[in-house]
C-alpha positions, 0 to 999 in steps of 0.5 A: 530111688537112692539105691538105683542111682547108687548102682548107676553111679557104681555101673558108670565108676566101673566103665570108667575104670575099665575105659581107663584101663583099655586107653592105657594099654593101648597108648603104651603099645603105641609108645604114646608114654604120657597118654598111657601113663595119664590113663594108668593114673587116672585108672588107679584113681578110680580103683581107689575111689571104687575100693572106698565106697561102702558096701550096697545096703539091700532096699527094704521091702514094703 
């Protein structure tokens, strides 16, 4: 069960990422400097936090 919501929380870290990323773009596009370099932060952040969580260990098998 531990693993599933490892790959959930995972799976959630990478949308976030990826919305992060997507809001900053089109922010900057919009000359909307502040959101766009909030977003690219906050998308950097994530990129960190994902960069630093240990590789998934497979489950054992009963």
């Amino acid at each position: 069960m531990p693993l599933n919501l490892e790959k959930l929380g995972r799976f959630l870290l990478r949308g976030l990422r990826i919305g992060a990323s997507t809001v900053s773009i089109v922010e900057l596009l919009r000359s909307d400097w502040t959101g766009g370099v909030s977003a690219a932060v906050a998308w950097l952040v994530f990129l960190q936090v994902e960069r630093r969580l240990p590789p998934l260990t497979p489950e054992p098998e009963d």
